[in-house]
C-alpha positions in Angstrom: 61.0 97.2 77.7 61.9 100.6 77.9 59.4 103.0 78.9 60.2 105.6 75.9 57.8 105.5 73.4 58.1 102.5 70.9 59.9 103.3 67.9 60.1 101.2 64.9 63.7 100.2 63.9 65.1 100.4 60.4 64.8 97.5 58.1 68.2 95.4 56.9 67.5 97.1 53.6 67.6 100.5 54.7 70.9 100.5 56.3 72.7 99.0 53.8 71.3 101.8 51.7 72.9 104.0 54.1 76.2 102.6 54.2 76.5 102.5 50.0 75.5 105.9 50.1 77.4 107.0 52.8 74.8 109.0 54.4 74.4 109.8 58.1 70.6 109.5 59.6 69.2 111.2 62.4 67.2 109.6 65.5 64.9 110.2 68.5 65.6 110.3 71.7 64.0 106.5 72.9 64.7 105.0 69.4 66.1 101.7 69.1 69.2 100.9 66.6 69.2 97.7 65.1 72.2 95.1 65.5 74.0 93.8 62.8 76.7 91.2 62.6 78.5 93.5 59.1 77.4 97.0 60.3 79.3 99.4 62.8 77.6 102.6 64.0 79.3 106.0 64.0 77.8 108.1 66.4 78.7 111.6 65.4 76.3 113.5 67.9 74.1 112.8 71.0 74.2 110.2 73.5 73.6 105.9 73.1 73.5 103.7 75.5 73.6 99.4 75.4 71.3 97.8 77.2 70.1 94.5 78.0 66.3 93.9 79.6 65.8 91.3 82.2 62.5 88.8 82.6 60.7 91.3 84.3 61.5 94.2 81.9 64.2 95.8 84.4 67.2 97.5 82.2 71.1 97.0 82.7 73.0 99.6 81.3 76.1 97.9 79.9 78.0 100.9 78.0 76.8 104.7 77.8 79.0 106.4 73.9 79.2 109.9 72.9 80.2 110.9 69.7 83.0 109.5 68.2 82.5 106.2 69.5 82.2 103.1 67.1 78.9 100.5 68.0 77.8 96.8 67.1 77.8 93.3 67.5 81.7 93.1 65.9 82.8 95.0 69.0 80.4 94.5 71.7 80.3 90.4 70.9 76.8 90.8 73.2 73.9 88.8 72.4 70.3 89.9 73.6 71.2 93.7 73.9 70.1 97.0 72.4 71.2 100.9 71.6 69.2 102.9 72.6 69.3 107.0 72.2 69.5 108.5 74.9 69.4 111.9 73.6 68.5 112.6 69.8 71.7 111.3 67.6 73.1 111.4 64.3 74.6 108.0 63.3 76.5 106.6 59.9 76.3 103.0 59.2 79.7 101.9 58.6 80.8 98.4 56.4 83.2 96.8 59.0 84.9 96.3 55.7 85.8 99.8 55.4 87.4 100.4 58.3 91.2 99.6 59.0 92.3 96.7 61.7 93.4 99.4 63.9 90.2 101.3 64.0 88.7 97.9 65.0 91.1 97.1 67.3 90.8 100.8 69.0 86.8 100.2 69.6 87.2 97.1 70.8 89.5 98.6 73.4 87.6 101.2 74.0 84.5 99.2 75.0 87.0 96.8 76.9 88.0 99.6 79.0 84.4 100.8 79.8 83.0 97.6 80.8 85.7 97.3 83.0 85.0 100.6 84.3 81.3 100.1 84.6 82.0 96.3 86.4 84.1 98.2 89.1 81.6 100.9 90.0 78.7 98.9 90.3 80.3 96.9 92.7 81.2 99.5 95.3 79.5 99.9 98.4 77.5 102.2 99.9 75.2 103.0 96.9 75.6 106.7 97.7 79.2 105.9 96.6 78.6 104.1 93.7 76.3 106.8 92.2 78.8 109.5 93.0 81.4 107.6 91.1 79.5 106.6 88.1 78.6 111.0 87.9 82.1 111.6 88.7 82.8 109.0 85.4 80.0 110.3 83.2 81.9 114.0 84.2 85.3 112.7 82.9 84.3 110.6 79.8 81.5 113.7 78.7 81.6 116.4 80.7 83.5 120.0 81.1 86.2 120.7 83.2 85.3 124.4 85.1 87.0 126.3 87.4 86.2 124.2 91.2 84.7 121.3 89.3 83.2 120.0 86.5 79.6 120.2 84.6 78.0 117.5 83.5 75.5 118.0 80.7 74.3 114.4 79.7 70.3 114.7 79.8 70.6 111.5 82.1 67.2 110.7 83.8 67.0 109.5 87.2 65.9 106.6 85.8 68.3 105.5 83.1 71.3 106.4 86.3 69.2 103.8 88.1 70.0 101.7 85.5 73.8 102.2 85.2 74.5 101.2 89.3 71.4 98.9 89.3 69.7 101.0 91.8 65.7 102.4 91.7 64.8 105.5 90.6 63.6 106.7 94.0 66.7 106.0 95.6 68.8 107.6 93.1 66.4 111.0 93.4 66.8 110.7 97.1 70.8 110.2 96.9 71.1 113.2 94.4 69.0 115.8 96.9 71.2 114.4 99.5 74.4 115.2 97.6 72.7 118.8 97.3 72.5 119.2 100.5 75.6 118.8 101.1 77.2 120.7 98.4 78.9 117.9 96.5 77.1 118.6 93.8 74.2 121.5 92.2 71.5 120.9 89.8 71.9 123.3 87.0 68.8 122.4 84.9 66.7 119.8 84.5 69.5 116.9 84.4 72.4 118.9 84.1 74.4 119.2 87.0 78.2 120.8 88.9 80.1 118.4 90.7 82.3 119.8 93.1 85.8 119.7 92.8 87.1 117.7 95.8 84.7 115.0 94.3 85.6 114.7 90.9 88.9 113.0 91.3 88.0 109.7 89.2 
């Protein structure tokens, strides 16, 4: 399981009451969104990712949504995964009855196109290649475009990047002071960070 603090989802009950009343809710960074088969999250700030948890408790990051993006089972069609906040969020539970077929249909795309995605970086080779083309990815789908590159501001921990290119978390340190070093890229705070122009061609 993750190692964020254990956070008690809300009950069946308790969203519905959120969808009737058409109220948005706020989470914690580490808490865990329940899954229904009528309810589609709206995430309208922060960061979510869905993940699945193998036998031995390892993570695979299958899909990382900023706001905007629609969530749940209608879309994703995954069994035995989880959202989990990545950042602190503000969600609205959404009827899937309430939305229009085209909505639907643009999620579903949408998630189509990022698995996709996601399939083809992890399997490029080196692994200094594949984490430099799932930050140049994060950079286009949530970053800022500035003058000789672009900043990327997604509060990502070494950790949960691990878990995108199903890498360790000591490698993927190592790999990012390396990519310092050579001034592909600059840490701008804590987990922010500038990638260089000449490698943010995606």
């Amino acid at each position: 399981m993750s190692s964020s603090t254990a956070i008690s989802m809300p009950s069946r009950s308790g969203l519905l009451s959120l969808v009737h009343n058409n109220h948005s809710k706020s989470y914690r960074r580490g808490e865990m969104l329940s899954i229904l088969p009528d309810l589609l999250w709206h995430l309208e700030s922060g960061f979510i990712r869905t993940v699945a948890w193998h036998y031995e408790g390892q993570a695979a990051t299958l899909g990382i949504w900023g706001p905007g993006d629609f969530l749940g089972k209608m879309i994703s069609q995954i069994e035995e995964c989880q959202l989990e906040c990545l950042t602190p969020a503000i969600l609205k539970g959404v009827s899937v009855n309430q939305l229009p077929d085209d909505a639907i249909h643009e999620a579903t795309k949408s998630h189509l196109i990022q698995s996709q995605t996601l399939l083809n970086i992890l399997h490029c080779r080196p692994m200094p290649m594949r984490l430099m083309k799932m930050l140049i990815w994060l950079a286009h789908r949530f970053g800022s475009e500035v003058e000789r590159g672009w900043i990327l501001d997604l509060r990502l921990t070494h950790q949960a990047l691990a878990d995108c290119i199903g890498s360790t978390r000591v490698t993927v340190t190592r790999v990012l002071q390396s990519f310092e070093k050579e001034g592909r890229l600059k840490r701008l705070g804590q987990h922010q960070y500038f990638l260089t122009s000449s490698d943010s061609v995606f």
